[in-house]
Every structure is written in C-alpha cells, then in structure tokens.
Backbone as XML, in Angstrom:
<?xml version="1.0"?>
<chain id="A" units="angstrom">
  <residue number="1" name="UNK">
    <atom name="N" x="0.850" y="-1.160" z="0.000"/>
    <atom name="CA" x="0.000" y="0.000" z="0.000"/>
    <atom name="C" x="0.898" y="1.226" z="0.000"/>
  </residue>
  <residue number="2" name="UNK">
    <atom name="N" x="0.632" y="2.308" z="-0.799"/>
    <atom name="CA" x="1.322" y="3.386" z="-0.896"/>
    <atom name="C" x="0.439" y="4.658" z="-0.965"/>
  </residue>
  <residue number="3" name="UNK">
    <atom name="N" x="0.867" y="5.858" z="-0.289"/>
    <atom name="CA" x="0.256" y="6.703" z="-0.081"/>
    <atom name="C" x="1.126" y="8.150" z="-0.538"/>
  </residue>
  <residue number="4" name="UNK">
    <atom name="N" x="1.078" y="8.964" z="-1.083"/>
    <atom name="CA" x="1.913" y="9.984" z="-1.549"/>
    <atom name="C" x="0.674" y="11.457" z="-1.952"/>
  </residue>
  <residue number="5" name="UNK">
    <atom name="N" x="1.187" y="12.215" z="-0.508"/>
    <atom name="CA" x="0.190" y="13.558" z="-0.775"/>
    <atom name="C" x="1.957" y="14.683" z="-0.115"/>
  </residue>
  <residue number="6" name="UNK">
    <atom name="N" x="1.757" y="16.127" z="-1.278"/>
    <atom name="CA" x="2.727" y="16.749" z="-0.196"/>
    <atom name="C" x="3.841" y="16.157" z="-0.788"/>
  </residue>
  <residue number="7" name="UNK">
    <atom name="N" x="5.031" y="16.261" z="0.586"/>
    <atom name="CA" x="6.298" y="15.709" z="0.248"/>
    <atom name="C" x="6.555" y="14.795" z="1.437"/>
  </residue>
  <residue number="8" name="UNK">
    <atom name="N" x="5.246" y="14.141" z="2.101"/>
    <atom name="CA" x="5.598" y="12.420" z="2.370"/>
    <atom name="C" x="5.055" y="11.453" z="1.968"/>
  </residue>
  <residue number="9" name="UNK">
    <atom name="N" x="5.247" y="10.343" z="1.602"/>
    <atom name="CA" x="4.924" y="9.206" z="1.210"/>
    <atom name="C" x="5.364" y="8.178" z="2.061"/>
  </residue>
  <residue number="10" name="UNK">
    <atom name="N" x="4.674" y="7.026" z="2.482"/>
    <atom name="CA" x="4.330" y="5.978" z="3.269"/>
    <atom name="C" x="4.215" y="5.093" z="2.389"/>
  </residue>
  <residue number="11" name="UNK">
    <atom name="N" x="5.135" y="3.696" z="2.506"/>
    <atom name="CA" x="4.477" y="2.519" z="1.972"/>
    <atom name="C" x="4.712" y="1.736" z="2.523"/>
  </residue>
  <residue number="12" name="UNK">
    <atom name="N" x="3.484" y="0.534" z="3.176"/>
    <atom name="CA" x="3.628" y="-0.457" z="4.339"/>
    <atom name="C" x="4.021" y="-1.582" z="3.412"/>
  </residue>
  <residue number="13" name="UNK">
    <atom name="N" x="4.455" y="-2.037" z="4.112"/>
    <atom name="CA" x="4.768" y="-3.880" z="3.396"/>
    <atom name="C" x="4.580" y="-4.595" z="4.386"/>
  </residue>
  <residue number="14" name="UNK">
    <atom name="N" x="4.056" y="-5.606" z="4.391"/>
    <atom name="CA" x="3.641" y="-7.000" z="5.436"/>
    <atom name="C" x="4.896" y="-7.894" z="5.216"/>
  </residue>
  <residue number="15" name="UNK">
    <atom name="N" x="5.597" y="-8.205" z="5.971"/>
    <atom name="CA" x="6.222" y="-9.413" z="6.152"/>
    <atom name="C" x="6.007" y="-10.301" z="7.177"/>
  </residue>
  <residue number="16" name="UNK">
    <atom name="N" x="6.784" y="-11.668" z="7.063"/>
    <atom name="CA" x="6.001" y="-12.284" z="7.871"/>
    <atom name="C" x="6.460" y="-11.926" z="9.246"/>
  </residue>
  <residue number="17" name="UNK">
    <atom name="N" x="7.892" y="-11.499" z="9.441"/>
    <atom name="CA" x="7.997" y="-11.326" z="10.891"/>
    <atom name="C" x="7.745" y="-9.661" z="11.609"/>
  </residue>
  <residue number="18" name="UNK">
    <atom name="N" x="6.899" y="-8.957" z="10.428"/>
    <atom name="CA" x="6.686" y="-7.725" z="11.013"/>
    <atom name="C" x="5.871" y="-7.039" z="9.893"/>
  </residue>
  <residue number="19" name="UNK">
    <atom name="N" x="5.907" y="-5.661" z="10.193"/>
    <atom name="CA" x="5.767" y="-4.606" z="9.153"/>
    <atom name="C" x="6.407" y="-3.402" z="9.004"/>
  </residue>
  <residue number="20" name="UNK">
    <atom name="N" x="6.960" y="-3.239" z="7.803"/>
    <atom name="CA" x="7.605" y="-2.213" z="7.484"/>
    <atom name="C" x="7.320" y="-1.474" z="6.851"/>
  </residue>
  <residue number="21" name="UNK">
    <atom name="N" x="6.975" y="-0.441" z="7.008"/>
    <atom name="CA" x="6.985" y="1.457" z="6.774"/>
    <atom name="C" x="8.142" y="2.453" z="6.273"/>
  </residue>
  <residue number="22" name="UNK">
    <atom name="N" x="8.052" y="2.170" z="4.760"/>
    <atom name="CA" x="8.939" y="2.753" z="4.258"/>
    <atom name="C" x="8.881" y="4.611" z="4.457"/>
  </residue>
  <residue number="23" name="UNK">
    <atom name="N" x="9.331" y="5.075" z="5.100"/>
    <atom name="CA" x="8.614" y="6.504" z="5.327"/>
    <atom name="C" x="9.801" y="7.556" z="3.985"/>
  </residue>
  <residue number="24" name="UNK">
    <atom name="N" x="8.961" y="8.057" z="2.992"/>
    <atom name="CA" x="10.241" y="9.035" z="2.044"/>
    <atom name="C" x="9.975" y="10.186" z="2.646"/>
  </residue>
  <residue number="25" name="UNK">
    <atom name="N" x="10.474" y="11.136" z="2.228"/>
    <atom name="CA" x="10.436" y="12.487" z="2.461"/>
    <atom name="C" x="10.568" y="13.023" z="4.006"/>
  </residue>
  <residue number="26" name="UNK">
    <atom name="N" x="9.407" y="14.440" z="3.923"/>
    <atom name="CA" x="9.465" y="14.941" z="5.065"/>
    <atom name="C" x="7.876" y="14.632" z="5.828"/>
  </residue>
  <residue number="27" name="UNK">
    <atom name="N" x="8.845" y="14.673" z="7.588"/>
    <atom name="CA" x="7.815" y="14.425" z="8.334"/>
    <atom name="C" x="7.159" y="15.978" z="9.017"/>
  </residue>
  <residue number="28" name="UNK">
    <atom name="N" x="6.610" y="16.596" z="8.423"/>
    <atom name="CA" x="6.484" y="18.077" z="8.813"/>
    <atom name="C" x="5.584" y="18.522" z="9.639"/>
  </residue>
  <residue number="29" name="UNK">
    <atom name="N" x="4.947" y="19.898" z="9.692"/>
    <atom name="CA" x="3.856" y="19.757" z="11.021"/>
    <atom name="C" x="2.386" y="19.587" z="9.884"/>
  </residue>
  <residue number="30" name="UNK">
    <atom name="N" x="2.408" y="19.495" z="8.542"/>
    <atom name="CA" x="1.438" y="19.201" z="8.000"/>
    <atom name="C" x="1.100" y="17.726" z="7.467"/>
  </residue>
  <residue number="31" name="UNK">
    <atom name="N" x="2.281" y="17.210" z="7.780"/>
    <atom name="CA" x="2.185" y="15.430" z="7.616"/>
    <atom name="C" x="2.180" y="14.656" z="8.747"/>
  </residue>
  <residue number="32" name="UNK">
    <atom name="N" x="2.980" y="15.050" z="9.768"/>
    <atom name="CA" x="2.707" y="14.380" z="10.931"/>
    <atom name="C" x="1.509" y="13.783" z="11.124"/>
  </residue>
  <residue number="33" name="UNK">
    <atom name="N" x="0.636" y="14.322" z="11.271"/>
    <atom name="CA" x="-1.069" y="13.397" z="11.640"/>
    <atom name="C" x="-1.063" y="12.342" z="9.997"/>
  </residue>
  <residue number="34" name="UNK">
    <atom name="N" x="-0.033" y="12.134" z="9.336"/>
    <atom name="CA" x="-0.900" y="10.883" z="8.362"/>
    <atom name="C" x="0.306" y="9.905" z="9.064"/>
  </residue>
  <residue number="35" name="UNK">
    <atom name="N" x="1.443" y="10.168" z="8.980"/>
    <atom name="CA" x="2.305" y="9.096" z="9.633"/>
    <atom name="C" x="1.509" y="8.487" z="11.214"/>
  </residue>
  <residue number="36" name="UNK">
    <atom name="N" x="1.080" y="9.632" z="11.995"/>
    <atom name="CA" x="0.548" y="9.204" z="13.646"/>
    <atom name="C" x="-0.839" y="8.076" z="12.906"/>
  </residue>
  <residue number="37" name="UNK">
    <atom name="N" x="-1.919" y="8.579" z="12.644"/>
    <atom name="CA" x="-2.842" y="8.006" z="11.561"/>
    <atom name="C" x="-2.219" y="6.521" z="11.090"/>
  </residue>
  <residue number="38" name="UNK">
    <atom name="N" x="-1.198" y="6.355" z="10.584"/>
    <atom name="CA" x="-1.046" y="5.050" z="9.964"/>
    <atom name="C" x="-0.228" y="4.174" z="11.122"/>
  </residue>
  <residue number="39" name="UNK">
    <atom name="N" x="0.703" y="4.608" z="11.942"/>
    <atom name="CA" x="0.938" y="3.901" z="13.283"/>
    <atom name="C" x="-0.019" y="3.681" z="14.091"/>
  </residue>
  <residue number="40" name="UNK">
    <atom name="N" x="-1.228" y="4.606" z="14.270"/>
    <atom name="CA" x="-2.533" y="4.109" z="15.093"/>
    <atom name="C" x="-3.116" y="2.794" z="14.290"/>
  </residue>
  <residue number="41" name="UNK">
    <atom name="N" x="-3.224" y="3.181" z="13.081"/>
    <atom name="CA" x="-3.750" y="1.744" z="12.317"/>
    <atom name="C" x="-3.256" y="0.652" z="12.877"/>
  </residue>
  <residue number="42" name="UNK">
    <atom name="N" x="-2.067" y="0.924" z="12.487"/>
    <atom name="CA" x="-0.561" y="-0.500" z="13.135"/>
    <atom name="C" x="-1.235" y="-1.302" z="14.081"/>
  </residue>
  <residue number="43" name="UNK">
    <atom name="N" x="-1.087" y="-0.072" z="15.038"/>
    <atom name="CA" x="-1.301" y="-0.628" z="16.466"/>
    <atom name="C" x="-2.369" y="-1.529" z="16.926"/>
  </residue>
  <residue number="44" name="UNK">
    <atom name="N" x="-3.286" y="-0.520" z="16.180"/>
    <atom name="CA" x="-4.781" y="-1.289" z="16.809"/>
    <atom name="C" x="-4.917" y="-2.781" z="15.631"/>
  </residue>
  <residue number="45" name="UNK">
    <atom name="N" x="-4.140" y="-2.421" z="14.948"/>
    <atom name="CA" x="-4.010" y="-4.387" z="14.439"/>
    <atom name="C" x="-3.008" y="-5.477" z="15.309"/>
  </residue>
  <residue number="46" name="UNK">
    <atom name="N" x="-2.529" y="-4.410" z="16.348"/>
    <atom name="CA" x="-1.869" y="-5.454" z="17.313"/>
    <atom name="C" x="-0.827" y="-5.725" z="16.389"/>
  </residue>
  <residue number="47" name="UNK">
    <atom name="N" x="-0.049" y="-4.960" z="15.321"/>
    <atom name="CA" x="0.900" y="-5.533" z="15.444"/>
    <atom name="C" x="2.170" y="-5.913" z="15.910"/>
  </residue>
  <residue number="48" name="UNK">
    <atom name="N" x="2.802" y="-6.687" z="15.878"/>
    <atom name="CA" x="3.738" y="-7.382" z="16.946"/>
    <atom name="C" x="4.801" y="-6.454" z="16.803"/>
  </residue>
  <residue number="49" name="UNK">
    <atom name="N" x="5.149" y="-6.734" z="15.504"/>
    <atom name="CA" x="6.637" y="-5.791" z="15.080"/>
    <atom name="C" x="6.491" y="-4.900" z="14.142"/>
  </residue>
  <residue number="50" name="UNK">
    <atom name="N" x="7.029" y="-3.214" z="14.184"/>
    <atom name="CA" x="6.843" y="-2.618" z="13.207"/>
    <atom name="C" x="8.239" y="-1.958" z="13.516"/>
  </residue>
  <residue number="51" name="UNK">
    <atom name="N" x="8.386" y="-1.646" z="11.829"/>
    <atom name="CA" x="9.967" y="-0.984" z="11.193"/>
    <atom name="C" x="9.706" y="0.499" z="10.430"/>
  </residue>
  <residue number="52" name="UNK">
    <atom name="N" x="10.083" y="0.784" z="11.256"/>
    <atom name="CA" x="10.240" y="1.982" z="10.026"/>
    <atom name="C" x="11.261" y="2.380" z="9.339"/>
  </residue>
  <residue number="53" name="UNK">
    <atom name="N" x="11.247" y="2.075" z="8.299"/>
    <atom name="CA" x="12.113" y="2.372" z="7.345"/>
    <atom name="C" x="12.809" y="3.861" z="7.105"/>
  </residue>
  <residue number="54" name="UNK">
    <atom name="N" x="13.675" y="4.770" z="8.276"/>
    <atom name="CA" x="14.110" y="6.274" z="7.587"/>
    <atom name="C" x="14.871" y="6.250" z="6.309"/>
  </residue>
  <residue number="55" name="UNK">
    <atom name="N" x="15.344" y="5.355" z="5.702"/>
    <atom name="CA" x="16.189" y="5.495" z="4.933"/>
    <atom name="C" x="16.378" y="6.971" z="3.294"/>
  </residue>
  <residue number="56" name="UNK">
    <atom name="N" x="15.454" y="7.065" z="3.386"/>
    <atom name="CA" x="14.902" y="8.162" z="2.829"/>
    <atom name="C" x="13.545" y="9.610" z="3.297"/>
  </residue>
  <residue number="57" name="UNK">
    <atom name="N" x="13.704" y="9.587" z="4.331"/>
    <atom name="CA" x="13.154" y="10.861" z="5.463"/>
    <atom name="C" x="13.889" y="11.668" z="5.281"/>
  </residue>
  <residue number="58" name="UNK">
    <atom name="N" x="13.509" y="12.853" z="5.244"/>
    <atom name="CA" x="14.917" y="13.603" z="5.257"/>
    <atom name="C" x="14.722" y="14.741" z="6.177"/>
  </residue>
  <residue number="59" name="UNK">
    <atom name="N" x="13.618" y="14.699" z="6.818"/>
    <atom name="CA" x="13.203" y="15.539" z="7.925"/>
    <atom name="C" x="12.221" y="15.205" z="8.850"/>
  </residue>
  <residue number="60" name="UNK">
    <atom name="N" x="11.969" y="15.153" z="10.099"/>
    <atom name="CA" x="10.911" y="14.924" z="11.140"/>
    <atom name="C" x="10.935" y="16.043" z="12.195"/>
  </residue>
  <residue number="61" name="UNK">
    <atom name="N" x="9.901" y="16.387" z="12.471"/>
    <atom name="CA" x="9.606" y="17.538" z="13.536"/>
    <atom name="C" x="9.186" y="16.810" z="14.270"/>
  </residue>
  <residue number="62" name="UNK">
    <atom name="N" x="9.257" y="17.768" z="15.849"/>
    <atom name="CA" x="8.744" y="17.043" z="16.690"/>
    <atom name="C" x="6.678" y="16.576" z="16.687"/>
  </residue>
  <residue number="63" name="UNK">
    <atom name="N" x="6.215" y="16.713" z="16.566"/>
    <atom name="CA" x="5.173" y="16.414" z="15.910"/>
    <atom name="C" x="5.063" y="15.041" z="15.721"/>
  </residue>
  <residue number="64" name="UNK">
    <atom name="N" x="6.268" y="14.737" z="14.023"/>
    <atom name="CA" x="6.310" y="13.584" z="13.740"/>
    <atom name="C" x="7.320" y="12.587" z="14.637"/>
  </residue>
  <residue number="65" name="UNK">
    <atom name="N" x="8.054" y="13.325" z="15.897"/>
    <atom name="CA" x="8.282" y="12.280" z="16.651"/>
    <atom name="C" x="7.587" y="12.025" z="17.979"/>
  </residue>
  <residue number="66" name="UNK">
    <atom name="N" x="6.581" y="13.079" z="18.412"/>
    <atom name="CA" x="5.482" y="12.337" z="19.059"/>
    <atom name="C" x="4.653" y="11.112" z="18.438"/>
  </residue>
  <residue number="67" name="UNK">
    <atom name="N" x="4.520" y="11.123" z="17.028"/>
    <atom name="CA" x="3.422" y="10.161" z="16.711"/>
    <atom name="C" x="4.326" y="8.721" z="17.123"/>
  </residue>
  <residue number="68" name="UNK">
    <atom name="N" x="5.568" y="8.602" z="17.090"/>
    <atom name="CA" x="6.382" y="7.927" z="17.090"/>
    <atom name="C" x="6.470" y="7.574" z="18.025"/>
  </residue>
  <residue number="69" name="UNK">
    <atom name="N" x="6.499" y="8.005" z="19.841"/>
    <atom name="CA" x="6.490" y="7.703" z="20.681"/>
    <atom name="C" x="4.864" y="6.988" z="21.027"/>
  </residue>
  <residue number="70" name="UNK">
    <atom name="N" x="4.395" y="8.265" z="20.571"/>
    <atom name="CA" x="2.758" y="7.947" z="20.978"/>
    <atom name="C" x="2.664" y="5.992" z="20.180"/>
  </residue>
  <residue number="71" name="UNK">
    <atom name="N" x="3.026" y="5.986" z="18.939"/>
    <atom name="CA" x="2.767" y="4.687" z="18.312"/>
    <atom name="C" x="3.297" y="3.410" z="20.130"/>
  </residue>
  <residue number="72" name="UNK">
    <atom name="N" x="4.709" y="3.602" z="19.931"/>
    <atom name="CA" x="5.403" y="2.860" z="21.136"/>
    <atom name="C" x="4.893" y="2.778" z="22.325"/>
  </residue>
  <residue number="73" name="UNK">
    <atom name="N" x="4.465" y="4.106" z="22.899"/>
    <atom name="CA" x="3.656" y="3.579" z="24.046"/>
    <atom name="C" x="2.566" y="2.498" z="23.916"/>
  </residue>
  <residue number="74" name="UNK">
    <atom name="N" x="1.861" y="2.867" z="22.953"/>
    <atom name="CA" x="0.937" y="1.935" z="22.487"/>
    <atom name="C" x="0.769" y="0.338" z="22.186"/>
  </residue>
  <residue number="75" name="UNK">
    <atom name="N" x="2.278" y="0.438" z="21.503"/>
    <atom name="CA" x="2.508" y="-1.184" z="21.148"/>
    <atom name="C" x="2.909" y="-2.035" z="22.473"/>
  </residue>
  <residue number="76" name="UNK">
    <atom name="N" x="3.362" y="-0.988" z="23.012"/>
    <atom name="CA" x="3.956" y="-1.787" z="24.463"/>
    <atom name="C" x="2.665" y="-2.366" z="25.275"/>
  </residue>
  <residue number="77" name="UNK">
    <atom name="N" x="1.621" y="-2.069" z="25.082"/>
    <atom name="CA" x="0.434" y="-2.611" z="25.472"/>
    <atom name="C" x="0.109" y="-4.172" z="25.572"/>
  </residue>
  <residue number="78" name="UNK">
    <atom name="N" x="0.739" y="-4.514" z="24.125"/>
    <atom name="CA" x="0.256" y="-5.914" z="23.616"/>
    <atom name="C" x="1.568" y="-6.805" z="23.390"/>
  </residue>
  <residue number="79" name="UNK">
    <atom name="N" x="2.959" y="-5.806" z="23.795"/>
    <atom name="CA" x="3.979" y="-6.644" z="24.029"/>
    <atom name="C" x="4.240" y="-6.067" z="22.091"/>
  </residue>
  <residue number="80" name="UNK">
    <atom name="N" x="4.215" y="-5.570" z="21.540"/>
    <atom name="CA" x="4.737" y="-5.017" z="20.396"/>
    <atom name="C" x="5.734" y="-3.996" z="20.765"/>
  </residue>
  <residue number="81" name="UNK">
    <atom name="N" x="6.341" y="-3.855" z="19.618"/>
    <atom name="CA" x="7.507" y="-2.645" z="19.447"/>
    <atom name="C" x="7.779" y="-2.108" z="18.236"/>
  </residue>
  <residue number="82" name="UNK">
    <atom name="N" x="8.625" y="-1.097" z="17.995"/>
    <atom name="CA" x="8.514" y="0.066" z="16.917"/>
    <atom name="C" x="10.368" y="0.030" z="17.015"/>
  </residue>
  <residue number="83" name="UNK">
    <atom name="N" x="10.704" y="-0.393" z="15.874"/>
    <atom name="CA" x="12.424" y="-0.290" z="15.223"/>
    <atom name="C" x="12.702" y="0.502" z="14.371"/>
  </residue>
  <residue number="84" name="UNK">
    <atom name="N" x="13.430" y="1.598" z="14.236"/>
    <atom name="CA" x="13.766" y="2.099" z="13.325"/>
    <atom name="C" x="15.339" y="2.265" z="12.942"/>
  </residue>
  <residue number="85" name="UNK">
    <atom name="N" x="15.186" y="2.192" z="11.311"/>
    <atom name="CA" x="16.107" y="1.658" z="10.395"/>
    <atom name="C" x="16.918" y="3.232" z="9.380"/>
  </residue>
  <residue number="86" name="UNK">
    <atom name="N" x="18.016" y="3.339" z="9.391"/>
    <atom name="CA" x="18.849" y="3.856" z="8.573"/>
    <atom name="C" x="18.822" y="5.144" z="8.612"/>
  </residue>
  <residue number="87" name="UNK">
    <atom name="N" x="17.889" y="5.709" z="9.531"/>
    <atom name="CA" x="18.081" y="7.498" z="9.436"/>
    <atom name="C" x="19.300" y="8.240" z="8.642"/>
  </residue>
  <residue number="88" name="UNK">
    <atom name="N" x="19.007" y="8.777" z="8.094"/>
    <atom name="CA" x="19.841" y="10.014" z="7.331"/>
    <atom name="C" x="20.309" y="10.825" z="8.490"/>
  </residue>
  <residue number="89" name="UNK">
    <atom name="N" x="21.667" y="11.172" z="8.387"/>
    <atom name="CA" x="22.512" y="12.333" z="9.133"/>
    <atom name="C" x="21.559" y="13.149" z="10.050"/>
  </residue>
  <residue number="90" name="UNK">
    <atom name="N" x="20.986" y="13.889" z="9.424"/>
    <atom name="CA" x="20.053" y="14.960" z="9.655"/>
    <atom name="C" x="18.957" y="14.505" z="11.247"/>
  </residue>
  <residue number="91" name="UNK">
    <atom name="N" x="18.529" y="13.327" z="10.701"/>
    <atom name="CA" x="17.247" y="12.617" z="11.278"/>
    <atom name="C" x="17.858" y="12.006" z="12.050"/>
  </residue>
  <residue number="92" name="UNK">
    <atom name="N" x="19.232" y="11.346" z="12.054"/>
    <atom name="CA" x="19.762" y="10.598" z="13.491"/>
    <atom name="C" x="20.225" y="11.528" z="14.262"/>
  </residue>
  <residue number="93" name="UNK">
    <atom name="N" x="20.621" y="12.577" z="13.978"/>
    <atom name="CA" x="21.141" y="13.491" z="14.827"/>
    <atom name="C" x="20.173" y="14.169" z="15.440"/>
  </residue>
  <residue number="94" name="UNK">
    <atom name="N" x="18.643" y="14.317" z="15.061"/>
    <atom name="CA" x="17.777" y="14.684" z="16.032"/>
    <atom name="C" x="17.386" y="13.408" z="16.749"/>
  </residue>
  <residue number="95" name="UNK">
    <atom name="N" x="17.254" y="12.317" z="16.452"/>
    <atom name="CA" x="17.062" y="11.328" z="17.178"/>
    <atom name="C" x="18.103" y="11.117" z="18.507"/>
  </residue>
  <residue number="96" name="UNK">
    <atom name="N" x="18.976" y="11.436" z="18.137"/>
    <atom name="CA" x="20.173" y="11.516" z="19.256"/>
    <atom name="C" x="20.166" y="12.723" z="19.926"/>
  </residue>
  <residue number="97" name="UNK">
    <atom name="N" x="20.046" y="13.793" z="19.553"/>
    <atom name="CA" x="19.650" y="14.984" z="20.448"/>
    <atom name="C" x="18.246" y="14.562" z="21.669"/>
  </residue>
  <residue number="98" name="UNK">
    <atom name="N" x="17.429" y="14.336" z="21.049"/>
    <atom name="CA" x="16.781" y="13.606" z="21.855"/>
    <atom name="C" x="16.022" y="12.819" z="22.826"/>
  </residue>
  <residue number="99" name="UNK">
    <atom name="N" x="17.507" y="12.006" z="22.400"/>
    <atom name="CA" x="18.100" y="10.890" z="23.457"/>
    <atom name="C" x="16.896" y="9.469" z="22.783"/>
  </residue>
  <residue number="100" name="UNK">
    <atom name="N" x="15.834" y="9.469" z="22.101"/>
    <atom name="CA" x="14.759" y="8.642" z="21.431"/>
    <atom name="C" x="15.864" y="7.625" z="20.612"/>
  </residue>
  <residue number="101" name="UNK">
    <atom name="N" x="17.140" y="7.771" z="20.227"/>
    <atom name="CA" x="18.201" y="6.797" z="20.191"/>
    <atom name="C" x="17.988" y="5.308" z="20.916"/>
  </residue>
  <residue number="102" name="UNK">
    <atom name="N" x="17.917" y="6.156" z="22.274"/>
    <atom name="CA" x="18.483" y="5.341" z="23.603"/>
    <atom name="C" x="17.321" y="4.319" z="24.326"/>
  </residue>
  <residue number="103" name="UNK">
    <atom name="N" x="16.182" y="4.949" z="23.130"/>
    <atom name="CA" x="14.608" y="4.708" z="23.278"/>
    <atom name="C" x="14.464" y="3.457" z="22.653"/>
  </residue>
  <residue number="104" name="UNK">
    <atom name="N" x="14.283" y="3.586" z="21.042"/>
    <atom name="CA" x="14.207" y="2.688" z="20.168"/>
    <atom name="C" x="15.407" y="2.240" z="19.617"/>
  </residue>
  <residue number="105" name="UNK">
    <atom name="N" x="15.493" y="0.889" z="18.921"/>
    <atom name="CA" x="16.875" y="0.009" z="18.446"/>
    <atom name="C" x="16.646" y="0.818" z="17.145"/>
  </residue>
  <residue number="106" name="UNK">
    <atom name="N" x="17.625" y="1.067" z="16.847"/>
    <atom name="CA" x="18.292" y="2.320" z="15.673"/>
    <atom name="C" x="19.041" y="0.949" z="14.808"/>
  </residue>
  <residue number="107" name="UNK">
    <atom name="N" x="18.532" y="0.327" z="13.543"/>
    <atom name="CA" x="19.484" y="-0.521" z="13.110"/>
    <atom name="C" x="20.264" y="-0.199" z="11.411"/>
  </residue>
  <residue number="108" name="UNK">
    <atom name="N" x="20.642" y="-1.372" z="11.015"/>
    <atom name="CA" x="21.151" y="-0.946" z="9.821"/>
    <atom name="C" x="20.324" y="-1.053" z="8.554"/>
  </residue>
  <residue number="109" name="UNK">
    <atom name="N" x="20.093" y="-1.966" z="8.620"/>
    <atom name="CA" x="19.137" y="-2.646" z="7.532"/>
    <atom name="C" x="17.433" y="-3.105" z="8.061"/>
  </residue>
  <residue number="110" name="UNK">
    <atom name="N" x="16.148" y="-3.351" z="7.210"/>
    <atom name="CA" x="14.962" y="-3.679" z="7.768"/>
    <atom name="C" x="15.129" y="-5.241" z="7.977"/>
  </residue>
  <residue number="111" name="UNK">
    <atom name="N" x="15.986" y="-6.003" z="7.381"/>
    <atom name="CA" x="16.413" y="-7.587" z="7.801"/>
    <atom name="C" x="17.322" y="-7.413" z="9.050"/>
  </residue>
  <residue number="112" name="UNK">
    <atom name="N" x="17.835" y="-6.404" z="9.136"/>
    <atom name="CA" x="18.286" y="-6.979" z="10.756"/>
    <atom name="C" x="17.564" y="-6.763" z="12.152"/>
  </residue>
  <residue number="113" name="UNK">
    <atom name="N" x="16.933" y="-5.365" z="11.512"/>
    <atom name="CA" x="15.994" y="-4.761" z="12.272"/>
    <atom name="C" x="14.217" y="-5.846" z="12.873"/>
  </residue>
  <residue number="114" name="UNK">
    <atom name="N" x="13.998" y="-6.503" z="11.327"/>
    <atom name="CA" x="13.202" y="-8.119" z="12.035"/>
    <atom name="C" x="13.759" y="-9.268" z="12.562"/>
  </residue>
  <residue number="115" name="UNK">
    <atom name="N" x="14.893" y="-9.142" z="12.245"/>
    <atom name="CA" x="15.411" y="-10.424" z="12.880"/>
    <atom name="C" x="15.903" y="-10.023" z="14.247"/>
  </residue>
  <residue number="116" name="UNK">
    <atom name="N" x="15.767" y="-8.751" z="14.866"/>
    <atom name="CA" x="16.357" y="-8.704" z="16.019"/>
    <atom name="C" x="14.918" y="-9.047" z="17.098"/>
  </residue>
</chain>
C-alpha cells in the first residue's frame, strides 16, 4: 500500500515477521497526523513488530516524533515494538539529540531490524 500527498509518502509492506513502513520524504507539522494516523492503524491491528524504514526521510519535527512515541507507548500494550532503520545524518542526529536513540533500536538494515 502506498500513499503519496505533499512531500511524504508511506508505503507499508507486510512481512512475515513484522511490518515495514517505508517513510520518504518529510515528516512536517502538516504530515505528521498521516504518519501518527497510519501507526494508530498499526497498532490497533496489534501488530507485533513494526519498522520503520528512515532510509529516505529527510526531515521529522517534533510532531512527527510524538506520533512515534505515541505509536510505542501503544505497542507496548500488547507486548509489540517500533524499530527504526537507517536514518539520514540529519534525522539521526535529532534522534540523538533527543536521546529517542536510547529509546528505540536504531538498526542498519529492515532484515536486521526483524530479525532482532
């Protein structure tokens, strides 16, 4: 499924040991509510494992990293969790400012990121 309004685009993929959320572009204060919006979906399907793919984000406000926490609190409900994968310079370095690093497993790839 792919979604492209603006300058973010979302595309989920089902795998079997999770789901991954390719997130492109920017997460701004006018996109934030479709990224929070599609992690609420996530959630309330209980799913177990979700990835998000930064590998191509090239910006998130805080906004779009409340939806991000808000998603996590959430999953932690049902024993789920929220991984995120490959941030760009820009986007790990607010992730590390932060400290949401120290929060979520920051990995390299979305195969290591399910297999962990």
């Amino acid at each position: 499924m792919s979604a492209e309004f603006g300058s973010l685009e979302l595309c989920v993929e089902q795998r079997e040991a999770g789901v991954v959320v390719h997130v492109r572009g920017e997460v701004n204060l006018y996109e934030s509510d479709r990224l929070r919006a599609e992690l609420k979906r996530l959630v309330h399907q209980r799913v177990e494992q979700i990835v998000l793919d930064l590998a191509e984000m090239t910006f998130i406000c805080s906004d779009g990293l409340g939806a991000i926490i808000s998603a996590h609190i959430q999953c932690r409900h049902h024993a789920g969790r929220i991984s995120l994968v490959s941030p760009c310079p820009a986007v790990g370095a607010m992730l590390d400012a932060t400290r949401l690093s120290e929060l979520f497993p920051v990995r390299d790839s979305v195969d290591e990121a399910l297999s962990s």
